[in-house]
FIVO-699735 format. One line per 3 residues: their letters; for each residue x, y, z of N, C-alpha, C. Coordinates in steps of 0.001 Angstrom, whole numbers, plus 500000, padded with zeros to 6 digits. Example, Ala and Ser with C-alpha at 12.3 -4.5 7.8 and 13.67 -1.06 7.14 Angstrom:
BEGIN
AS = 513190:494310:507800:512300:495500:507800:513200:496700:507800; 512850:497750:507080:513670:498940:507140:512900:500030:507870
***
This chain:
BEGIN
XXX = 500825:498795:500000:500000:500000:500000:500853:501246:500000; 502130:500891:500755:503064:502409:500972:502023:503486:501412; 503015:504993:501394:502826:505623:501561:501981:507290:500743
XXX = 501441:506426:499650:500513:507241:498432:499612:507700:498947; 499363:508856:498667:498107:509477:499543:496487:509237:498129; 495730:508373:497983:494360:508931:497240:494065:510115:497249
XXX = 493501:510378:496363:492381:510833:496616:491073:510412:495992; 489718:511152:495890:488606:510746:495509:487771:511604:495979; 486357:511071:494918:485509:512503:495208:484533:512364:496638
XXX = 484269:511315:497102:483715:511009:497898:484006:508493:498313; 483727:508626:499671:483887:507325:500177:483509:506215:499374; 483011:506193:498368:482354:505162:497859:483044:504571:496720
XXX = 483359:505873:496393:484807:505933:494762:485994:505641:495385; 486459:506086:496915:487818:505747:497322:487737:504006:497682; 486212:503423:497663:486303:502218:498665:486575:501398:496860
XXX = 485675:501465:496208:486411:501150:494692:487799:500992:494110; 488305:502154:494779:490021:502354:494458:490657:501133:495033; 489963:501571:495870:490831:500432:496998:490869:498755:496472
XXX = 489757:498673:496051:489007:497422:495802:490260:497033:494465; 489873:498006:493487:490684:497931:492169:492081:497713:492574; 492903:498147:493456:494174:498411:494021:494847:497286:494564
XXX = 493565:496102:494764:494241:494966:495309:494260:495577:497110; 494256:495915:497431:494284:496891:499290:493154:496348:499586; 492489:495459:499417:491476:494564:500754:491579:493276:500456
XXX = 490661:492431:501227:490430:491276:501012:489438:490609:500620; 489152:491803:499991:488013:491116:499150:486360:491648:499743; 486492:491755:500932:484948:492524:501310:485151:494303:501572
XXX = 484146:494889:501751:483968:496397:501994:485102:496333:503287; 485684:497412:502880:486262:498394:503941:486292:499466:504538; 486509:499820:505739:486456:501659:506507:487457:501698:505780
XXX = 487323:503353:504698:487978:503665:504060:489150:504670:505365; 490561:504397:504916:491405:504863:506257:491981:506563:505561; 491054:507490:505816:491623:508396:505607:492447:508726:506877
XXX = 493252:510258:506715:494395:510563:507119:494044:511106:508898; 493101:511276:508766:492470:511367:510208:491737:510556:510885; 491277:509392:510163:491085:508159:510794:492115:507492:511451
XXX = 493597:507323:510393:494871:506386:511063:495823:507523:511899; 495034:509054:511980:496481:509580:512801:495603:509336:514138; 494070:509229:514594:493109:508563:515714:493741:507511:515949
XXX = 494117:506543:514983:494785:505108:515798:496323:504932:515749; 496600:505806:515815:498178:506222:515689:498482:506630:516805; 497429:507670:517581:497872:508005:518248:497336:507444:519872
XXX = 496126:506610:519300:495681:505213:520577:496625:504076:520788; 497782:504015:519336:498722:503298:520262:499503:503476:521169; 499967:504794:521061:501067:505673:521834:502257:505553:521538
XXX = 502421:505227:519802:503774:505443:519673:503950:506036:518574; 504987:506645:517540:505464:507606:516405:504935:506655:515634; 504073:507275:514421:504027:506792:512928:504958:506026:512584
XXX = 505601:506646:512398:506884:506200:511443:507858:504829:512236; 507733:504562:513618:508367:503385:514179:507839:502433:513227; 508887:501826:513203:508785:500093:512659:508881:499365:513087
XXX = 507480:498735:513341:507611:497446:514398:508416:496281:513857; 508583:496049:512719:508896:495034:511845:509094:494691:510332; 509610:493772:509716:509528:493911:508352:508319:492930:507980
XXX = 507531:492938:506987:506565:491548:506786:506948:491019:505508; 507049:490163:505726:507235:489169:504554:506087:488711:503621; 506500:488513:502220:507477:487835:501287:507892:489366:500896
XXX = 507448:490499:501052:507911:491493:500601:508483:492528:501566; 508680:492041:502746:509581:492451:503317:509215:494212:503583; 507959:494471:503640:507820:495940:503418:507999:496105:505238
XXX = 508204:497448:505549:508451:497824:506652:507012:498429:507494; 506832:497641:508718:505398:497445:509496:505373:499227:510178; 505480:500299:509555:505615:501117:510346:504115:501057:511110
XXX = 504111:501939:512607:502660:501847:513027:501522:502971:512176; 501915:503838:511250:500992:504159:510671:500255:503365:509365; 501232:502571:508762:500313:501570:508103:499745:500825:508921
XXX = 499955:500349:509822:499563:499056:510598:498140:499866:511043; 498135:501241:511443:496833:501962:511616:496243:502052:510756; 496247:502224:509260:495624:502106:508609:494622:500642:507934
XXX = 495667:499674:508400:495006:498264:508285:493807:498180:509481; 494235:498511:510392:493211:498830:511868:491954:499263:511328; 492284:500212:510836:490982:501282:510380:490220:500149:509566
XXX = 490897:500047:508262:490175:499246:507024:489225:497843:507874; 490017:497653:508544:489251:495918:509134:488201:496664:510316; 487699:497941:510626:486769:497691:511263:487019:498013:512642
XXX = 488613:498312:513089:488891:497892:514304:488200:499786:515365; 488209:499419:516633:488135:500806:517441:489440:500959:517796; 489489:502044:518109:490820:503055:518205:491127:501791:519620
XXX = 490742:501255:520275:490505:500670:521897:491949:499590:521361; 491186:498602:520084:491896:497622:519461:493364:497673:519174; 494009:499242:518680:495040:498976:518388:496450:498555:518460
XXX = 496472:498672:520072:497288:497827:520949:497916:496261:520773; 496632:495835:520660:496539:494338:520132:496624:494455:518910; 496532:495059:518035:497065:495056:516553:498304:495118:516497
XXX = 499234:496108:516664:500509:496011:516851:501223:495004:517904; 500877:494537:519026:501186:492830:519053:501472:491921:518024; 499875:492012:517526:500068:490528:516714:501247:491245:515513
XXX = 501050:492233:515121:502109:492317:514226:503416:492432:514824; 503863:492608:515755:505348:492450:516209:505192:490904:516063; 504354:490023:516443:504568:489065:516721:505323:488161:515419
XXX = 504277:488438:514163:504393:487634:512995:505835:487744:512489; 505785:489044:513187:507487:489654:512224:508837:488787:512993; 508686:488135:514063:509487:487489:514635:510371:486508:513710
XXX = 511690:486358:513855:512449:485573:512661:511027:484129:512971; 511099:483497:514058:510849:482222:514220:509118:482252:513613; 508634:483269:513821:507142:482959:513114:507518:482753:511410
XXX = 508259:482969:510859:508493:482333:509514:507620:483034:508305; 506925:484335:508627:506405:485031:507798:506205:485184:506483; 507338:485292:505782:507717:485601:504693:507346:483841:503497
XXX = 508075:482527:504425:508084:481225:504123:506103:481153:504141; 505735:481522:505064:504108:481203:505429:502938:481947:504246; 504008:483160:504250:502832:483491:502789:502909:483259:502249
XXX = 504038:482340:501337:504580:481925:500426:504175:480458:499673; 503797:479770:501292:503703:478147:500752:502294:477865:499966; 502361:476675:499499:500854:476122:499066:500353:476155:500063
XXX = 500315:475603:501241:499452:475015:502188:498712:475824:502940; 497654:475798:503782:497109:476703:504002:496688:477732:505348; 497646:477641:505581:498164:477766:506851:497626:479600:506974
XXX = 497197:479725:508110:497155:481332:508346:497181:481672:509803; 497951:482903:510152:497950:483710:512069:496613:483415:512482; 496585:482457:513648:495766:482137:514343:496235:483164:515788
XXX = 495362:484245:516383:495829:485069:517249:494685:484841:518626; 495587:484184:519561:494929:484004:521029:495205:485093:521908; 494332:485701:522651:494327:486874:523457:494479:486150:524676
XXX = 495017:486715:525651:495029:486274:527260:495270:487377:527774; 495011:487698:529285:494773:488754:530091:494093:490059:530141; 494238:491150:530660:493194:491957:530802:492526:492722:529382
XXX = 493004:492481:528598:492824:493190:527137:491358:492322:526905; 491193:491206:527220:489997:490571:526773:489116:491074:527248; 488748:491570:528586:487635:492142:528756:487687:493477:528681
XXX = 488541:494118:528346:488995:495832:528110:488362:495865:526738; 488619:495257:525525:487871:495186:524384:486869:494577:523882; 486554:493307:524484:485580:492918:524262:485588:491470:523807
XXX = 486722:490640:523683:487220:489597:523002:486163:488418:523416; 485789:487661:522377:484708:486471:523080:486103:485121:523247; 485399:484677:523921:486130:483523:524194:484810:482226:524379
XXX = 483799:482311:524389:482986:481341:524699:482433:481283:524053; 481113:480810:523167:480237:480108:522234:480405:480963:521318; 480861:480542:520000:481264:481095:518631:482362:481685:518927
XXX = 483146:481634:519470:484107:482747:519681:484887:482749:518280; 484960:481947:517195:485945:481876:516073:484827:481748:515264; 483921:482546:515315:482024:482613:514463:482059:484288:514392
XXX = 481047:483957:513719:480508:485578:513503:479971:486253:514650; 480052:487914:514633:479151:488204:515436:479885:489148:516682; 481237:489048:516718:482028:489705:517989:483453:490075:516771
XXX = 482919:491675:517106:483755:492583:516597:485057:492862:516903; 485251:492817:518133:487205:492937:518081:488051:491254:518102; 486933:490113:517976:487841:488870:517588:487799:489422:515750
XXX = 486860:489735:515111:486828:489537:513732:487714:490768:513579; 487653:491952:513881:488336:492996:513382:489551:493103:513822; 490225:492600:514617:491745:492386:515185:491844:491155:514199
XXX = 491513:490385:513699:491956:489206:513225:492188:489731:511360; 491344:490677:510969:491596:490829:510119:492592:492131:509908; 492688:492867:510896:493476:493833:510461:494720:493452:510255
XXX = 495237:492096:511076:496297:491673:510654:496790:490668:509430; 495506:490608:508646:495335:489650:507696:495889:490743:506647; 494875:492317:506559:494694:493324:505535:496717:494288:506042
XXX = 497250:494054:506918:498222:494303:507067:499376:493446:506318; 498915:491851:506433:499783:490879:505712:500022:491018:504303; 498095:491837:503772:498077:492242:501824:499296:493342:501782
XXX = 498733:494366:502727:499602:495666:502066:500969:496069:502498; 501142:495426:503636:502463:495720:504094:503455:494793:503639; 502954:493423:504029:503855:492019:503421:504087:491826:501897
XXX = 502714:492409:501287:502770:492226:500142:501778:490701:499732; 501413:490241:500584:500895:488717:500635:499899:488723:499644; 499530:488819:498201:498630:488365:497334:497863:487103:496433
XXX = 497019:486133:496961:496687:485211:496026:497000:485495:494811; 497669:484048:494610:497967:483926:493196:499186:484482:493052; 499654:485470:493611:500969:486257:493405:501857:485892:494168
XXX = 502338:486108:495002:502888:485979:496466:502198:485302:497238; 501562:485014:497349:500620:483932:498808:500436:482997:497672; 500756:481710:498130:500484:481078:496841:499638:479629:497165
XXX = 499108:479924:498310:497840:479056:499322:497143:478557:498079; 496908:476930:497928:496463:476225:497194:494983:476973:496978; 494737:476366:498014:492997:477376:498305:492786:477994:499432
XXX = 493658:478052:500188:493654:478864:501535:492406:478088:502668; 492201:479195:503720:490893:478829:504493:490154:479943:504961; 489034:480012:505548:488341:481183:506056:488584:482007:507124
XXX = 490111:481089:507894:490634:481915:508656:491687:483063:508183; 491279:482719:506710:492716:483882:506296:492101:485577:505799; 490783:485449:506246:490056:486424:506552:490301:487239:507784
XXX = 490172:486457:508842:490315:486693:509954:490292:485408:510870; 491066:485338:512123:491040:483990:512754:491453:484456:514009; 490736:484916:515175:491076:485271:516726:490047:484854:517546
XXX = 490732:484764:518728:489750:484319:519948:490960:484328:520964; 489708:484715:522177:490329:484606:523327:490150:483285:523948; 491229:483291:525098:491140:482261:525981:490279:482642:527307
XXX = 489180:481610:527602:488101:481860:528642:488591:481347:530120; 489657:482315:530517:490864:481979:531562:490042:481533:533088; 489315:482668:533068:487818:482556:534408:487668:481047:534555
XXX = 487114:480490:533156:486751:479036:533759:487299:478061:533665; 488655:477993:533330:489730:477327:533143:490298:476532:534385; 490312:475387:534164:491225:474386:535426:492406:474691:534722
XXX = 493046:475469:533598:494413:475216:533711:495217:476451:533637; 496262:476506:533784:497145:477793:533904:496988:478765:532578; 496437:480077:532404:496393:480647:531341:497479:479925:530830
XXX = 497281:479765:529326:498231:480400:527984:499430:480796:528223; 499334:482293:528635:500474:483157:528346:501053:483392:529555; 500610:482591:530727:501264:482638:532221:501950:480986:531988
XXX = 501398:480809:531099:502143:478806:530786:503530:479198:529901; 503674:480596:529044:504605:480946:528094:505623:481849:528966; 505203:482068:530238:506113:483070:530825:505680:484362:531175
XXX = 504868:484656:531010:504267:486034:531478:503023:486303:532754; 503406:487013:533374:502462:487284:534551:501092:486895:534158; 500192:486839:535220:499195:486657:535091:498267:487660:534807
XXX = 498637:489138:535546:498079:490514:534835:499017:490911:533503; 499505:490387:532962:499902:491477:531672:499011:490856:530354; 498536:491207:529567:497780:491281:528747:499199:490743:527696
XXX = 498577:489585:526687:499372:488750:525526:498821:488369:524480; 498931:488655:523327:499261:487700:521932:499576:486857:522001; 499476:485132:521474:499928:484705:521108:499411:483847:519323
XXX = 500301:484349:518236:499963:483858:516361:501143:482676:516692; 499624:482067:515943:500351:480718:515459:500022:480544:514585; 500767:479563:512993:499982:479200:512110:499330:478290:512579
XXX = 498135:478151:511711:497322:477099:511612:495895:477014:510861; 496408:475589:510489:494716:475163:509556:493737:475666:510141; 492317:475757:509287:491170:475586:510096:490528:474621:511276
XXX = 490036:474860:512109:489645:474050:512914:489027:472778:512504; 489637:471198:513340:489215:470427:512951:488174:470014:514467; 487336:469821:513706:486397:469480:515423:486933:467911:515857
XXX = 486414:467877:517113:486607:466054:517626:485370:466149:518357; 485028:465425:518383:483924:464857:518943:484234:463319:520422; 483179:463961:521430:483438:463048:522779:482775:463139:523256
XXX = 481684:461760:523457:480599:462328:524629:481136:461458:525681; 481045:462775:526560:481804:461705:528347:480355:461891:529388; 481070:461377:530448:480187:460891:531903:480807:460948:532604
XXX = 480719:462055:533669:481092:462040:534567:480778:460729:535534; 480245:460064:535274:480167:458679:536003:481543:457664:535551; 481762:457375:534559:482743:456981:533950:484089:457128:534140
XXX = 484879:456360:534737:486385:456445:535288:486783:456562:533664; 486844:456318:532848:487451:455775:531165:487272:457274:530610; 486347:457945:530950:486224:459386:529863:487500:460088:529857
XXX = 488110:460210:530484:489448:461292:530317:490253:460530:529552; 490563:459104:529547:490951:458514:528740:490478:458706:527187; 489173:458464:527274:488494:458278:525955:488919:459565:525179
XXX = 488707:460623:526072:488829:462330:525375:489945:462139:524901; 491250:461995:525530:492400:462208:525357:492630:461565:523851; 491776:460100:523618:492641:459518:522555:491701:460559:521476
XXX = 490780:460616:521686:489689:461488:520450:490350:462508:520067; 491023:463251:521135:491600:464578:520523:492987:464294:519677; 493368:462950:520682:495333:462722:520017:494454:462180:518110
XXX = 493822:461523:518368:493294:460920:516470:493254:462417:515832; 492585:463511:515938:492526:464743:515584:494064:464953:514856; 494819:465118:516203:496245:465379:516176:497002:464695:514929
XXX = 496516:463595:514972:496851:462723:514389:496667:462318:512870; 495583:462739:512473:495245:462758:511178:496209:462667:510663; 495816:461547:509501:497191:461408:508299:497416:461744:507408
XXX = 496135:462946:507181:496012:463726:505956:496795:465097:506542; 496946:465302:507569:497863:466605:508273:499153:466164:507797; 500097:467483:507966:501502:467689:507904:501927:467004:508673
XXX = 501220:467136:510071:501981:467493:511438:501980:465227:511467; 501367:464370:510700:501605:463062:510804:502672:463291:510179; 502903:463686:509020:504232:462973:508077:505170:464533:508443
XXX = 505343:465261:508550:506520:465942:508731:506532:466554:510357; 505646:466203:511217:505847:466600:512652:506209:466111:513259; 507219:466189:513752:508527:466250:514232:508519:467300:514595
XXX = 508299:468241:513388:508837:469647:513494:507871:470874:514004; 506607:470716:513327:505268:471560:513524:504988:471750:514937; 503988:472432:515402:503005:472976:516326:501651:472319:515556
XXX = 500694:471968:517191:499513:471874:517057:498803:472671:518132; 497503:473499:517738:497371:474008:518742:495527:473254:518952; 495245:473439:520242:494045:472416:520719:493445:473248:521456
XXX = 492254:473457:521196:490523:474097:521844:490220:473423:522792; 489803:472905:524057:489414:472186:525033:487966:473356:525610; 486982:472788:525171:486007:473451:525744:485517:472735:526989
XXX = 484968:474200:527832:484498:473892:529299:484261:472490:529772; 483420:472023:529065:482989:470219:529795:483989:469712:529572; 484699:469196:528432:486399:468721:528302:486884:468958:528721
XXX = 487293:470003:529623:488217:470421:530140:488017:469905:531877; 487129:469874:531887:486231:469571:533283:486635:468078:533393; 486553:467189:532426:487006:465787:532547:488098:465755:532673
XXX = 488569:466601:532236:489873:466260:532187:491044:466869:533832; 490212:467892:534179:490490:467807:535438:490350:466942:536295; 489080:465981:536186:488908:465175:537472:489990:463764:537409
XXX = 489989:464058:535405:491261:462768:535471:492281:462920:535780; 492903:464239:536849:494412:464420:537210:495264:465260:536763; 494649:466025:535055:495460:466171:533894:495534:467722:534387
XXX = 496600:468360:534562:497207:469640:534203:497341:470164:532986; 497673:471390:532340:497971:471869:531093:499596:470705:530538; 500063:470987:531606:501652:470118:531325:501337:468437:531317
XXX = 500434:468018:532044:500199:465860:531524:499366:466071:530534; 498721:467015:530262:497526:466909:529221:498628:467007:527944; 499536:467710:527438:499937:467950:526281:501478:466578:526372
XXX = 502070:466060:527624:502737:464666:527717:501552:463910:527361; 500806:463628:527648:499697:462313:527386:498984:462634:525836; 498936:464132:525307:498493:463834:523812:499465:463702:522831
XXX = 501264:464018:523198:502297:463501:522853:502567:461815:522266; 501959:461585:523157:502452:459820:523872:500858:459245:522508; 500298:459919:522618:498806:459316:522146:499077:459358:520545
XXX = 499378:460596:520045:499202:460961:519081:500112:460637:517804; 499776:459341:517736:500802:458822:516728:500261:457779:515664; 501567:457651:514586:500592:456775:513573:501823:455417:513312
XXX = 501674:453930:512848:502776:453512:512596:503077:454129:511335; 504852:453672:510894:505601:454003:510385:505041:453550:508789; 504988:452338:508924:504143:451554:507567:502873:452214:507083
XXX = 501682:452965:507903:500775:453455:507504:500847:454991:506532; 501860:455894:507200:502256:456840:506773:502888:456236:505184; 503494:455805:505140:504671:455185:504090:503789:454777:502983
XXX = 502343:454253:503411:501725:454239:501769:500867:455471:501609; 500914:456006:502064:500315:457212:501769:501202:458092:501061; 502541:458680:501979:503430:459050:501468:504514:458674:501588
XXX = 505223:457758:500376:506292:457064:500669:507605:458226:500717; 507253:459150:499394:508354:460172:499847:508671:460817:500776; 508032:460981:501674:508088:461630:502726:508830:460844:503948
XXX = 508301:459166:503773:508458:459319:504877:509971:458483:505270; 510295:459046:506465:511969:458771:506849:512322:457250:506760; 513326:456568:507314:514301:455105:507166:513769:455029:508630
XXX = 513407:453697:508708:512648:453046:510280:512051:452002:509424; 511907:451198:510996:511113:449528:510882:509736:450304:510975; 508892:449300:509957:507336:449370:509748:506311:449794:510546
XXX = 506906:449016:512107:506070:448678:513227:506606:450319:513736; 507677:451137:513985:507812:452355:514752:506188:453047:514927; 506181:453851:516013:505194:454656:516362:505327:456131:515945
XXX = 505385:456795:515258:505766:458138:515013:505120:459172:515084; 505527:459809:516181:504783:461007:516622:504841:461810:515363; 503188:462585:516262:502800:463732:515014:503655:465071:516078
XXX = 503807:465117:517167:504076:466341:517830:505256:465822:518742; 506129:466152:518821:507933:465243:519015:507650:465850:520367; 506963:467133:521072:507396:467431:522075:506083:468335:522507
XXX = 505835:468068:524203:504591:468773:525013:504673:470076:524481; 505854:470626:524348:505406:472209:524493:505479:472770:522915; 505316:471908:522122:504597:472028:520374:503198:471891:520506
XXX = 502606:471697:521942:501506:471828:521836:500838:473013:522649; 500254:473701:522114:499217:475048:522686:497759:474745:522787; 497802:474453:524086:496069:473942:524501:495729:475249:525084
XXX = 494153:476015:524645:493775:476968:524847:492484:476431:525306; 491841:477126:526444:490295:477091:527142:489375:477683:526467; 488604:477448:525594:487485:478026:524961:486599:477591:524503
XXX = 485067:478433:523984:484048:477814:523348:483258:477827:524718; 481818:477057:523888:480704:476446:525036:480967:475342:525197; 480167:474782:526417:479960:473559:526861:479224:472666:525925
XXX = 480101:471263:525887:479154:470224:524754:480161:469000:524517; 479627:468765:523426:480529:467443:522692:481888:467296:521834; 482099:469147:521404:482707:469173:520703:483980:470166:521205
XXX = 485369:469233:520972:486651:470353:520973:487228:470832:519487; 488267:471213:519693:488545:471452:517790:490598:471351:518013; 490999:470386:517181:492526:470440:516686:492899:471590:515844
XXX = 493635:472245:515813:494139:473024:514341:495857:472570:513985; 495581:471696:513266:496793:471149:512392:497874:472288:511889; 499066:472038:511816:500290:473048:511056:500672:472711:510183
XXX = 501619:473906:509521:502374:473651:508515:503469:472858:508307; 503828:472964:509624:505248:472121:510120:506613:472332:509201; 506294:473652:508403:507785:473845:507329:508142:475418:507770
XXX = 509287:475729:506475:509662:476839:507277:510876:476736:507848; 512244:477545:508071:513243:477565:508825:513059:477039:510382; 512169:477716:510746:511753:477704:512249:510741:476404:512791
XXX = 509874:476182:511281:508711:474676:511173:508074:476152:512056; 507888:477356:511982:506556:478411:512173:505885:478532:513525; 507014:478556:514158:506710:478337:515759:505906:479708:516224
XXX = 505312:478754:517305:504256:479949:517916:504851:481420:518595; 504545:482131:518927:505243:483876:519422:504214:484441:519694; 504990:484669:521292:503987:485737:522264:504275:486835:522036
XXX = 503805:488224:522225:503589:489165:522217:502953:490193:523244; 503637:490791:524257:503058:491656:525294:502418:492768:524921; 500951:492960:525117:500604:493824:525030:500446:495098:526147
XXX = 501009:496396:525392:500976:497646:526331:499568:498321:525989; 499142:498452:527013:497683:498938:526971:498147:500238:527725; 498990:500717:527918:499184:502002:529038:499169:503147:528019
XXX = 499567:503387:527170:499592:504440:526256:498225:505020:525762; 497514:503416:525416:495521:503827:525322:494907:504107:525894; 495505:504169:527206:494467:504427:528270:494562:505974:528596
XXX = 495827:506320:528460:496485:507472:528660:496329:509032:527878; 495547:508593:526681:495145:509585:525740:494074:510393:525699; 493778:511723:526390:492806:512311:526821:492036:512973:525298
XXX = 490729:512966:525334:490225:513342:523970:489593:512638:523118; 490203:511470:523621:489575:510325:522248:488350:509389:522702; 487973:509620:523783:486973:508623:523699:487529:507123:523943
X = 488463:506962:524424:489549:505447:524892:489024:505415:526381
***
């Protein structure tokens, strides 16, 4: 997008431009005039012109006034932009693999989990639909960093993004973690960060794959049963993360009642992701006719993990209560294989801005 100023005779002809320009994603946008992004420029509390980062495949430079202007276009409130510039420090991280991620066939897109006080400061759902329609700063934080990936990264279907067919998270894809009703240690207090500081954490990842489990609390076997339902998820042999994970991240939804079994079966955030480790595997021979190229030198009978290690796995608390959790499979490629990255969010600067309505 750079730094070109439009013009136009009125909003409707500039939202056209835009459209023609390749600068959205395809649906209507808040057109970001120059007093819209210097409003969220100045709700972040830092200079225009800083560069949080470079984005890849084009390597353009994340200053925070584009990154405000992506804010604007996706919808976001001046409240949001905090957490916008997160997730974008975040992506820009060597190890998030940016540049490799827009690049590949596969369809991988920033999956962005919120934890701490920012969720209820903006509004973030974390419980029934939370990755659905309908809640404005999961959809509009999720896309501003999508419409940041077009114009800043350069990321274009067909051009540069070269996503077979992509997924609907490459629209937008956020949710919070529902920490309140959680038996397990936030997220981002499991990654190292206090329990009051407000966090990002983008990961790639597929669309959600659901699993399905109906338990009983009468039943000594249900935490068992869950565990293997979710490791088969994991497991899929149509995923990367069977034939090249080793290397990948998986990240895992555990909604309220699941999570509830899974407390009474003993399981912490740390045995829960050892025990879907241990679970989540396929033999060596099964992989091998599927994809023989792929797969490595070993006896037939080996067990081969889809996820080599607990902390490749990111189990997040969310959704409603029911039958259903959800896997999201990786790319598992990449210098880094597209590892997950937290991101602290400073909310002190937004709060701090007299005038605006923050």
């Amino acid at each position: 997008m750079g730094r070109e100023l439009l013009e136009a005779v009125d909003e409707a002809e500039a939202l056209e431009a835009l459209h023609a320009l390749a600068c959205t994603d395809g649906l209507p946008v808040v057109v970001p005039t120059p007093e819209r992004v210097e409003r969220f420029v100045a709700a972040s509390g830092l200079d225009g012109d800083l560069v949080l980062g470079d984005m890849g495949p084009g390597l353009g430079a994340a200053t925070v006034d584009l990154v405000a202007a992506a804010a604007v276009m996706a919808g976001c409130l001046p409240d949001h932009m905090p957490v916008v510039t997160a997730a974008v420090q975040a992506v820009c991280q060597p190890e998030f693999d940016l540049t490799e991620m827009q690049a590949t066939t596969h369809c991988t897109a920033p999956l962005v989990i919120v934890n701490g006080p920012v969720r209820q400061a903006c509004g973030f759902r974390s419980g029934f639909g939370a990755l659905g329609p309908g809640f404005r700063a999961n959809a509009a934080v999720g896309r501003a960093l999508r419409l940041a990936m077009i114009n800043i990264g350069g990321g274009r279907a067909g051009e540069s993004d070269m996503a077979l067919l992509g997924h609907p998270g490459k629209f937008s894809y956020c949710l919070a973690e529902d920490e309140e009703a959680s038996p397990f240690t936030p997220l981002h207090v499991h990654r190292g960060f206090a329990p009051e500081e407000s966090v990002v954490t983008v990961v790639g990842a597929e669309a959600p794959h659901s699993v399905i489990c109906i338990t009983d609390a009468d039943d000594p076997d249900s935490p068992l049963r869950l565990l293997r339902s979710i490791a088969a998820g994991i497991a899929n042999m149509g995923a990367n993360n069977a034939h090249i994970g080793g290397r990948g991240m998986v990240t895992v939804v555990v909604n309220p009642d699941h999570a509830a079994v899974l407390e009474r079966g003993g399981y912490d955030r740390a045995k829960l992701a050892e025990a879907l480790c241990e679970l989540a595997v396929n033999r060596r021979s099964q992989l091998a006719e599927l994809s023989p190229a792929i797969g490595a030198a070993g006896s037939p009978d080996d067990l081969v993990r889809s996820v080599r290690h607990p902390e490749d796995l990111l189990v997040v608390h969310a959704g409603g209560g029911g039958l259903y959790s959800m896997v999201m499979p990786s790319w598992c490629a990449g210098p880094h294989a597209n590892r997950a990255v937290s991101q602290r969010v400073d909310l002190n600067p937004a709060c701090a801005i007299p005038g605006l309505g923050l």
